[in-house]
Each structure stands twice: as structure tokens, then as C-alpha cells.
KOLFI-62173 format. One record per residue (C-alpha): y, z, x; residue in one letter. Coordinates in steps of 0.1 Angstrom, whole numbers, padded with zeros to 4 digits, always signed. Last residue first. Layout:
% KOLFI-62173
YZXa;...
This chain:
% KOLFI-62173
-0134+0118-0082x;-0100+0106-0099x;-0086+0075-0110x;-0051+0071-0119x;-0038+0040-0138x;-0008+0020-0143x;-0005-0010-0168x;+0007-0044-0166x;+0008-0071-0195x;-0012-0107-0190x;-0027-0105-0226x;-0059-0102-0215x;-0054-0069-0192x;-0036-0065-0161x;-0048-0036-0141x;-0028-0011-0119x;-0031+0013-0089x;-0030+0052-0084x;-0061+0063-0067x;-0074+0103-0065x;-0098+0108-0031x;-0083+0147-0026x;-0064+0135+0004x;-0046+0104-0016x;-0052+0069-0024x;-0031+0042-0027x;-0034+0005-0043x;-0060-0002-0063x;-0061-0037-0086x;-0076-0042-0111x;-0082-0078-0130x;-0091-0089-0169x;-0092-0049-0177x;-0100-0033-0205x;-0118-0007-0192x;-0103+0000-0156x;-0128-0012-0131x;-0146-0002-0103x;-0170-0008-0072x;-0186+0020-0051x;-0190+0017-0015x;-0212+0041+0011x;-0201+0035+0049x;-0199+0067+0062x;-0163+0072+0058x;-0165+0065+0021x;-0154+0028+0004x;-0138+0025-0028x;-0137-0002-0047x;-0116-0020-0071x;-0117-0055-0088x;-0099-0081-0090x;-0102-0121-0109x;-0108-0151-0089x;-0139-0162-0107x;-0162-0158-0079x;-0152-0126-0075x;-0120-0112-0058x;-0122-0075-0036x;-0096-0045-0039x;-0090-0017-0021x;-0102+0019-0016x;-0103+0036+0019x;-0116+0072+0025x;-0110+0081+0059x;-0108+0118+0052x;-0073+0114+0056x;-0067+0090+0033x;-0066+0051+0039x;-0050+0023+0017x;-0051-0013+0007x;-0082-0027+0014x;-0089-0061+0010x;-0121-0078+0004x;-0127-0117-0004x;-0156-0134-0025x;-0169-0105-0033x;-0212-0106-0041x;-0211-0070-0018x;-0177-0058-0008x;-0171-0063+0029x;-0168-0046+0060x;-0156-0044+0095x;-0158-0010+0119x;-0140-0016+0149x;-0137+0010+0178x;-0101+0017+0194x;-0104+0049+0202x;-0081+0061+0172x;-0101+0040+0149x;-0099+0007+0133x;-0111+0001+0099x;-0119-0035+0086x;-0122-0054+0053x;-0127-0091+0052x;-0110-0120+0039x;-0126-0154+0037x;-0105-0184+0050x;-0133-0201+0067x;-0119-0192+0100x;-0121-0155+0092x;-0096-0138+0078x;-0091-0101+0085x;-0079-0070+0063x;-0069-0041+0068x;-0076-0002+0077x;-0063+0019+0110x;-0080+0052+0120x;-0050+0074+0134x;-0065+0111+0118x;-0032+0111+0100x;-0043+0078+0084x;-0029+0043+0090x;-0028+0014+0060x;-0018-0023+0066x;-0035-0040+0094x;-0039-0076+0087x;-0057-0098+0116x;-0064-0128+0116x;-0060-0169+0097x;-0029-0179+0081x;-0023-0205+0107x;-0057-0210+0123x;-0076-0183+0151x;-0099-0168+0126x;-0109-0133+0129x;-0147-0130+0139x;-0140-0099+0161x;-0103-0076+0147x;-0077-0086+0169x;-0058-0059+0184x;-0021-0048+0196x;-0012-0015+0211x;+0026-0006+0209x;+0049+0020+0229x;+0074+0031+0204x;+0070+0066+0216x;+0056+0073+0177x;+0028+0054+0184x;+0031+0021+0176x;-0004-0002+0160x;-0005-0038+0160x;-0030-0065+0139x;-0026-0102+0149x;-0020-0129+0128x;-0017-0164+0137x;+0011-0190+0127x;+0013-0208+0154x;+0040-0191+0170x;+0028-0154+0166x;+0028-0138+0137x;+0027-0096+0139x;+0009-0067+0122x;+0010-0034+0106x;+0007+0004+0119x;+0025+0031+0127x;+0020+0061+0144x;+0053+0090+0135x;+0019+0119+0138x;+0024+0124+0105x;+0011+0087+0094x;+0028+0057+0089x;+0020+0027+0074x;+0036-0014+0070x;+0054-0024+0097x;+0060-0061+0102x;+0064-0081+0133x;+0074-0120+0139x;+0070-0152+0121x;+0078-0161+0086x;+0109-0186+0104x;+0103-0190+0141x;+0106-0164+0168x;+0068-0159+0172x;+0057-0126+0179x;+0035-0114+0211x;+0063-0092+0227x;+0061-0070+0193x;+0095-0063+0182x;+0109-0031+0172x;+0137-0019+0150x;+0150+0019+0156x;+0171+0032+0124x;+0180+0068+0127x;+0185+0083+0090x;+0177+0118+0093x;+0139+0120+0089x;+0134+0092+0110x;+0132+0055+0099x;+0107+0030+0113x;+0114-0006+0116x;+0093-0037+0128x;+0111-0071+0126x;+0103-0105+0107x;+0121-0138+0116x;+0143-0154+0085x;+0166-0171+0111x;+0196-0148+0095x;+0169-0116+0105x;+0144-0103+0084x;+0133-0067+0082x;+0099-0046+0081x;+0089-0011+0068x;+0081+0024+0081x;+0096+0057+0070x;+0100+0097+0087x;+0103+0118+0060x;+0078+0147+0074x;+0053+0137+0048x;+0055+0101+0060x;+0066+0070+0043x;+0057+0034+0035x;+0069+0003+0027x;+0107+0001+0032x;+0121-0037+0025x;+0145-0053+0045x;+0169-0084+0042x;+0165-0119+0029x;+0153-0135-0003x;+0185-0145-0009x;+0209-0144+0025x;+0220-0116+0038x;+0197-0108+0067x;+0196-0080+0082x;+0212-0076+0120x;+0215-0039+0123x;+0188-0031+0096x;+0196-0018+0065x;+0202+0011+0046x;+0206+0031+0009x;+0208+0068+0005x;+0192+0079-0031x;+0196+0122-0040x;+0173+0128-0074x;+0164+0162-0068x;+0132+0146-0048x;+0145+0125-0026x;+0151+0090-0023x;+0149+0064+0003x;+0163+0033+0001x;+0158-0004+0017x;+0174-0034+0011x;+0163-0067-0007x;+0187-0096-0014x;+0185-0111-0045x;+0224-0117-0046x;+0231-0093-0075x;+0206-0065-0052x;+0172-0064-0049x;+0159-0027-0044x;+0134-0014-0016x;+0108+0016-0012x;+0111+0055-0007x;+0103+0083-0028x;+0105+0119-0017x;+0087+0137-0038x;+0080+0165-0010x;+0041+0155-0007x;+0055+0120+0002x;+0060+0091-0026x;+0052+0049-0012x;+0066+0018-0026x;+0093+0025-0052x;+0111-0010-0063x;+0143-0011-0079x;+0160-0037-0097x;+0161-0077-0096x;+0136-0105-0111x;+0160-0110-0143x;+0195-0095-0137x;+0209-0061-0127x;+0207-0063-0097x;+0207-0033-0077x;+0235-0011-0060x;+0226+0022-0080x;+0191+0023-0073x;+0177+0028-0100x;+0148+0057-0107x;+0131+0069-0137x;+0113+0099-0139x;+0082+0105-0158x;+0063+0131-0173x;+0025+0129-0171x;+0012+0166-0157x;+0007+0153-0122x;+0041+0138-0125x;+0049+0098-0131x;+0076+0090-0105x;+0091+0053-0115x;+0110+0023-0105x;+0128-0005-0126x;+0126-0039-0126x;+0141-0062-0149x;+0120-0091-0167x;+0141-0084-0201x;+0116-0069-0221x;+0112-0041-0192x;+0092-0043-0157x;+0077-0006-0141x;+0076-0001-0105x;+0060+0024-0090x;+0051+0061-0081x;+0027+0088-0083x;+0022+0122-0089x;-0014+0137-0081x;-0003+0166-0058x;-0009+0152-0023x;+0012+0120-0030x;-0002+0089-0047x;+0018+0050-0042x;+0020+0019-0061x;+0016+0026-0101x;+0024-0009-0118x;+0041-0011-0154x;+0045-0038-0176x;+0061-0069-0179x;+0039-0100-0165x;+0029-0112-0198x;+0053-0095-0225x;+0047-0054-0229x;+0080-0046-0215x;+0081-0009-0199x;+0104+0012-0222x;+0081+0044-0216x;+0059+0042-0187x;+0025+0028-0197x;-0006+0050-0190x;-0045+0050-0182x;-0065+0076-0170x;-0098+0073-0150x;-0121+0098-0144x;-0148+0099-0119x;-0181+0111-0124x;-0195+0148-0118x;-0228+0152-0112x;-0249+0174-0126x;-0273+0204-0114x;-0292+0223-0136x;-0283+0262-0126x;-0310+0285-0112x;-0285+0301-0090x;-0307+0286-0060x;-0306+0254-0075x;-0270+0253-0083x;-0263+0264-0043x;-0287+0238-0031x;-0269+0213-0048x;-0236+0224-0038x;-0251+0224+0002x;-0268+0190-0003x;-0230+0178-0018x;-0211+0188+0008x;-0238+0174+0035x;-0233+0141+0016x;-0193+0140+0023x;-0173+0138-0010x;-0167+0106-0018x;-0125+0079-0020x;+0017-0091-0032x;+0024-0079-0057x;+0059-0090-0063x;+0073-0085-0026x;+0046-0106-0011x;+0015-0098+0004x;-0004-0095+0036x;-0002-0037+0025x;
């Protein structure tokens, strides 16, 4: 996005002068309109701590997908429709026990879903699924299958074209993207290390087939990367990153436009938010009073929305406009919220977890 399997917006100021302008002229009293947030469960999610339901990805139209735990700690994943219906999706070749199942990461304007599924060994394999239903399964040549092991899809493109990561038998990270069709080509940045919870990971993609994410090298270090769709790569390092194990650059979310966003850690261990444009210029960031910022996703208008920890530990959302303007959230209710993708028209999907530990979805709208 980094982060583990389990968890790990603004109209433009010119837009609003002219709408103001207008009202005035029409002799209309002008008010603003506030965002809107809805809240929902899917139906059977568990509502024991850490059961629940977690909204991951926004298409164009307002559905969404995610993952949504029952009463017996399986995972299951979800399309919620603009109107509120939902679909249910497992992957036929998941586990079926405790900590297994399916889980949808990102949804294209199509529907099509794609994401990853533990199977009866806890091994984690991509899918992709399409709108009337059809799943197709894959791996990487050279996957590992061991537990914990395998490939995970993070992100797709509204052309069908997929980005995610794999690990190898010496649990090394590799780069993937997946075309339309099914075509496989892995990538490895030169910079990686070779060691175990080293090497590359691909996280977005935009139309345009550019990628980005981020690799490890051999002590540890990261570094952000951006392919183009010729598989040539560019690799950065965002100023003030820390140079320790754990400690650089994250990027995580690309828009069609090719700005990058992430997260760096400086060498105090304090995240920060970034955006990285096509040219290559830097714009870092962070949430006001946060005691680490991480954004999560980019929309074309270069919206980003994230989420930032307080003093206390707990989450909170925010959105941040292309000219620099942030606005903080929360869900009511919420002990912790967390954003998670946002779409052309500035909606977020995400999740909160409220006092009683239990997950729920939301969609926030502008």
C-alpha cells in the first residue's frame, strides 16, 4: 500500500470561485456542501473483535470491494454496489479454516476484482475476477509453496492489466504485473537484496501499464521504484529518508497522470507522506500534530487520502488536495479509521474499528 497481508479528495478553488460567483449572480445564498459518510456491515460478517468487514478498493462508479471476516475468523471477499447490494466472492481453491479465504484488493471501472486467496496450506495466490462472476487463479513461475509463501495481486488497471509482488522458496520479493490476458512478466530491480524480506514489490498501476512500489536492498533499506509499462524502471529516494533497516522509501499508489504517493521514514522512525510526479519532482508532507502519515491512495486529480497515528497510537483519515490543502476525518464511532482508496470523483472506501474491536466499511463522499 508497507504492510502486511492482514492490514497491513477537493474540488479545485477556481471551481469553487466560479460556483460561487454563479449563486451570487443568480441571487441564490450560497452553501457548502460537506462530505457524507456511510457506514455498512456486509451481511454474515462476524461481529467478535477483529471480525468484521473492511472496504479496500473504489471504482469509478462508487462500488467497492473487500474483505469481510465471519464468526469463525474466515475470510471472505466482497463488491458492495453503488446502490448497497453485495456480492460475495470465494475463491474456489481457498482455505477453508481460521485465517484463510479470499481477499479482494483493488475493483476496476469494469467490476473486475482482483486480489489474493490463502489456500489449506496458508499459501497466498493471486486471482482475478470479473464482473459476471468468472475467477482465474495464478502464480508466479517460481512461487513459493511454503506457508506464508506465494503471491498476492494488489492492484489493477481499468484496462485489466494487474500489479502485485511474489516470493520465491528463499522467501525474496519479486515485482509482477499481469496483462489483460493472463501474461505473467516478474521483474527484479538490480538494487534488491537476495536475502529473505528483501527484494521488489509492486503495489499500483495506472492505465498507462506504469507501476509503482518499492524494493529492499541488502541492509534492509527501502527504496521507492517506478516501471513503465516497457519494463524499464526508475528508482528514487525520497530527501530526509532514513538510511537504517526499516528506514526509506515506500511508494504505494500511482495515478494515471504518473504522480507517485507513499510514505518515507526518516531516521528517527517517523513516517511521512510524499508525492512524486511524472518529472520526477518531490512534494513531502505530513498531517499536522500526527505522529506518522501514510497515504494510501492517489486519484487522478491527485487527490491522496491516507491515514496518520496520534500520540495515542490510534488512526485517523485525511485527505490531502493537489494544492496542498488537508482535511482530517473520522467515522463517528470510531476508536481508529483507516482510508484506503479513493476514486476520480474524491469518494473513499476504507474501514474503522470501533470500541469493541469489530470492523466496519465506510464510504465517504465530497
Amino acid at each position: 500500500m508497507r504492510r502486511d497481508f492482514k492490514c497491513d479528495l477537493i474540488i479545485q478553488a477556481r471551481t469553487l470561485l466560479c460556483a460561487a460567483m454563479c449563486i451570487l449572480w443568480l441571487g441564490v445564498p450560497a452553501t457548502a456542501q460537506r462530505p457524507t459518510i456511510i457506514t455498512f456491515d456486509v451481511p454474515g460478517a462476524g461481529m467478535g473483535a477483529y471480525q468484521g468487514t473492511n472496504a479496500l478498493g473504489i471504482n469509478s462508479a462508487g462500488a467497492t470491494a473487500g474483505v469481510w471476516t465471519d464468526a469463525n475468523n474466515l475470510t471472505h471477499g466482497f463488491v458492495r454496489a453503488a446502490d448497497g447490494t453485495y456480492t460475495t466472492i470465494n475463491v474456489p481453491q481457498a482455505g477453508t479454516a481460521a485465517g484463510q479465504g479470499t481477499w479482494p484488493q483493488s475493483i476496476n471501472t469494469t467490476g473486475t476484482v482482483v486480489g489474493f486467496y490463502f489456500d489449506a496450506n496458508n499459501v497466498t495466490h493471486g486471482f482475478v475476477r470479473t464482473v459476471d462472476g468468472a475467477i482465474s487463479t495464478f502464480r508466479c513461475t517460481g512461487a513459493s509453496t511454503a506457508p506464508a509463501g506465494g503471491g498476492a495481486c494488489m492492484s489493477i488497471n481499468d484496462a485489466g492489466a494487474a500489479s502485485g509482488y511474489c516470493t520465491d522458496t528463499k522467501k525474496v520479493f519479486y515485482g509482477f504485473e499481469r496483462a489483460p490476458g493472463g501474461k505473467i512478466t516478474s521483474y527484479y530491480d538490480p538494487g534488491a537484496g537476495a536475502g529473505a524480506n528483501q527484494g521488489t514489490l509492486g503495489y499500483g498501476i495506472n492505465k498507462g501499464r506504469t507501476s509503482a512500489g518499492f524494493y529492499i536492498d541488502t541492509s534492509n533499506v527501502y527504496h521507492g521504484l517506478v516501471r513503465t509499462a516497457d519494463g524499464s524502471m526508475t528508482t528514487f529516494d525520497v530527501t530526509g529518508a532514513g538510511t537504517g533497516a526499516s528506514q526509506g522509501t515506500v511508494g504505494s499508489a500511482i495515478n494515471n497522470g504518473g504522480t507517485t504517493a507513499g510514505n518515507y521514514v526518516d531516521g528517527d522512525n517517523l513516517s511521512r507522506g510524499f508525492s512524486r510526479n511524472s518529472s520526477g519532482v518531490v512534494t513531502t508532507f505530513d498531517i499536522p500534530g500526527a505522529t506518522g502519515t501514510i497515504p494510501a491512495a492517489i486519484n487522478t486529480r491527485g487527490t491522496i487520502t491516507g491515514f496518520y497515528t496520534d500520540a495515542s497510537d490510534n488512526y485517523h483519515g485525511f485527505v490531502r488536495a493537489s494544492g496542498g490543502a488537508i482535511t482530517t476525518f473520522d467515522v463517528r464511532g470510531a476508536v481508529s479509521t483507516w482510508p484506503f482508496a479513493i476514486n476520480a470523483a474524491g469518494q473513499i472506501a476504507g474501514f474503522y474499528i470501533d470500541a469493541n474491536n469489530v470492523w466496519h466499511g465506510f464510504l465517504r463522499t465530497p
